[in-house]
C-alpha positions, 0 to 999 in steps of 0.5 A: 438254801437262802433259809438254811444260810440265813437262819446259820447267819442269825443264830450265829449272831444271836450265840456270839452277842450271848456267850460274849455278854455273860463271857465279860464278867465271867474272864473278870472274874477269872482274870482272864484281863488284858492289863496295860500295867502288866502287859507291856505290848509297845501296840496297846492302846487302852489304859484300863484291865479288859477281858481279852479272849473273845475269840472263845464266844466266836469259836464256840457260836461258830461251830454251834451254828455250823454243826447243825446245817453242815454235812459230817466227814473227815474235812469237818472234823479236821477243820474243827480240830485244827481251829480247836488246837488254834483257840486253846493254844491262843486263850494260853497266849491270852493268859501267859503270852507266849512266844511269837516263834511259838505261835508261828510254829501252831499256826503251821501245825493247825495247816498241816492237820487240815492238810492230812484231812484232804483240804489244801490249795490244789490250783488257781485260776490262771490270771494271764489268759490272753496275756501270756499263754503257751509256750510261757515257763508258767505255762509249762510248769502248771498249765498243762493240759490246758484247761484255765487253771494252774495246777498246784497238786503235782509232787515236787518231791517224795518222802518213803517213811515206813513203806508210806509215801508221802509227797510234797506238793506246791500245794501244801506249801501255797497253803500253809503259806497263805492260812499263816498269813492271812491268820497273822494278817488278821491279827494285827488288824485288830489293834483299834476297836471294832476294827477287826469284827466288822472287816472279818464279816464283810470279808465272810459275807462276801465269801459266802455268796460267791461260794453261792455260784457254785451248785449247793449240792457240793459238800464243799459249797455247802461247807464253804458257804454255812461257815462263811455265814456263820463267821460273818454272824458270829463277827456282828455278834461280837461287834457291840461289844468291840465297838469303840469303847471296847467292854472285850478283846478279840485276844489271840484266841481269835486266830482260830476264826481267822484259820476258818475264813482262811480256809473257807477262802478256797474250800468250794473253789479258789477264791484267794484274789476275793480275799485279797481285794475284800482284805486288802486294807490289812493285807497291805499292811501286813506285807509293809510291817513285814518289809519295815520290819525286816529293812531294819534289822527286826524280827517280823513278828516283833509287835510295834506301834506302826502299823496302818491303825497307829499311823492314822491314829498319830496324823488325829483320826478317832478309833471309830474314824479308822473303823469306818474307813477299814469297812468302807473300803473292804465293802467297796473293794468286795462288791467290786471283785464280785464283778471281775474276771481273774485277770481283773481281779489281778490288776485290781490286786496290783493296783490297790497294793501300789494305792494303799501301800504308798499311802501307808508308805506316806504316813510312815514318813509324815510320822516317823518322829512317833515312838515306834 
């Protein structure tokens, strides 16, 4: 098992760092460029033409690495569809930018593939044990019988079409609602160099060896724990090119290595809380520029200059400054929740949203005369 997940992690990596090194000249040639005079993003840091699809070389090292050490079924087929639609549909962003509405819009469509598939949230692990129990309105919706999880996989409504039933379940929407978000999450996290690669393979890497205290037998720890491995290589491979200054760009073709961990993030059993506390830096943010956003009468998807990255940018950080300090507390934060029960894990979540969102919340204030 350690051989076959370690020689996934290496050849991983060995694919990314070699198809992303000859992709470089390839998307010059092709001008396949992130062009600061023609791409007017009001986030854009750079000031010269860079390639900007390296989500192509990481989707193609990943699914070759996994195919050979994953067992065939539906599920991998439907993930490997769903992330295909997600890559081809963001090189077109790459090249002509698309709508953000758009993009919305195929994120949720690659979630409703792979829910068709048979992959969804189908419950968690009840947080509040020991601190509301039975006779609780949680309780009653979910818990019951009791057996320490609430359970998401109950209809809530069904639909005849045809003859076909179909239903619609806390499930699906818990799913499509956390894969969209951790793909747009993951997104703007991406704004300074380096940042995103190496807090993407922390996060898979963490994944990956919790999913390693279930048996490996399962189809679906093994599926989880080779494609948490083969992200994490895949994410390391691409980083010396990443790495402040940028030769490439993750590009919005990227979106489809967030789809995967996304997915990987539950496929062997719930481990959303991991995910949280292992990404929590971007989550944060996310759920700030949303909130800001929103409180002042614009669009959630409309790209600006505040994010966490900018702000520490504007109080005089250096690119490799904030890189550093993404993955020092994504390594911290990671290890930790290794070591929590569910109920932990749920003050640890409360606690780093107040600490990183207040201090978020400071440097909106101590920056607010930055152009936005």
């Amino acid at each position: 098992m350690i051989a076959t997940l370690a020689t996934v992690f290496l050849f991983s990596l060995g694919m990314s760092f070699i198809l992303t090194k000859y992709s470089i000249p390839f998307f010059y040639k092709i001008k396949l460029l992130d062009d600061p005079r023609t791409h007017k993003h009001p986030a854009i840091l750079h000031t010269t033409p860079t390639p900007r699809s390296g989500g192509v070389p990481l989707f193609l090292a990943i699914w070759t690495a996994a195919i050979f050490f994953v067992p065939h079924s539906p599920i991998v087929f439907g993930l490997f569809l769903a992330s295909l639609v997600a890559a081809v549909v963001g090189v077109i962003d790459d090249r002509y930018d698309l709508s953000p509405l758009l993009r919305f819009g195929i994120n949720i469509l690659c979630v409703i593939i792979v829910i068709l598939f048979g992959i969804q949230i189908p419950f968690i692990t009840y947080p509040l044990q020991g601190i509301v129990g039975q006779g609780s309105p949680i309780w009653h919706l979910f818990a019951y019988p009791y057996d320490g999880i609430l359970h998401l996989d109950r209809a809530l409504m069904s639909f005849h079409i045809m003859g076909i039933t179909l239903s619609l379940t806390l499930a699906h929407i818990i799913t499509i609602l956390w894969v969209v978000w951790l793909m747009n999450m993951l997104n703007w996290s991406k704004g300074v160099d380096g940042q995103m690669p190496g807090t993407v393979a922390i996060a898979a890497i963490i994944i990956g060896i919790l999913s390693l205290r279930f048996p490996y037998s399962e189809p679906h720890t093994q599926l989880a724990a080779v494609l948490s491995f083969a992200i994490a290589g895949a994410s390391l491979g691409f980083l010396p090119f990443n790495f402040p200054p940028a030769k490439i760009y993750p590009g919005y073709s990227t979106t489809a290595m967030y789809f995967l961990l996304a997915c990987v993030s539950f496929l062997a059993s719930v481990k959303l809380a991991t995910a949280i506390l292992v990404l929590a830096v971007p989550f944060v943010d996310g759920m700030v520029t949303v909130l800001r956003r929103v409180l002042t009468g614009h669009s959630p998807v409309r790209g600006d200059k505040r994010h966490a990255h900018h702000l520490l940018m504007a109080i005089g950080l250096k690119k490799y400054q904030i890189v550093l300090i993404y993955w020092t507390i994504s390594i911290i934060l990671g290890i930790g929740s290794l070591f929590l029960s569910s109920t932990g894990k749920l003050f640890a979540i409360g606690m780093v949203i107040a600490i990183i969102g207040g201090g978020i919340c400071y440097l909106l204030i101590l920056t607010r005369k930055t152009d936005a």
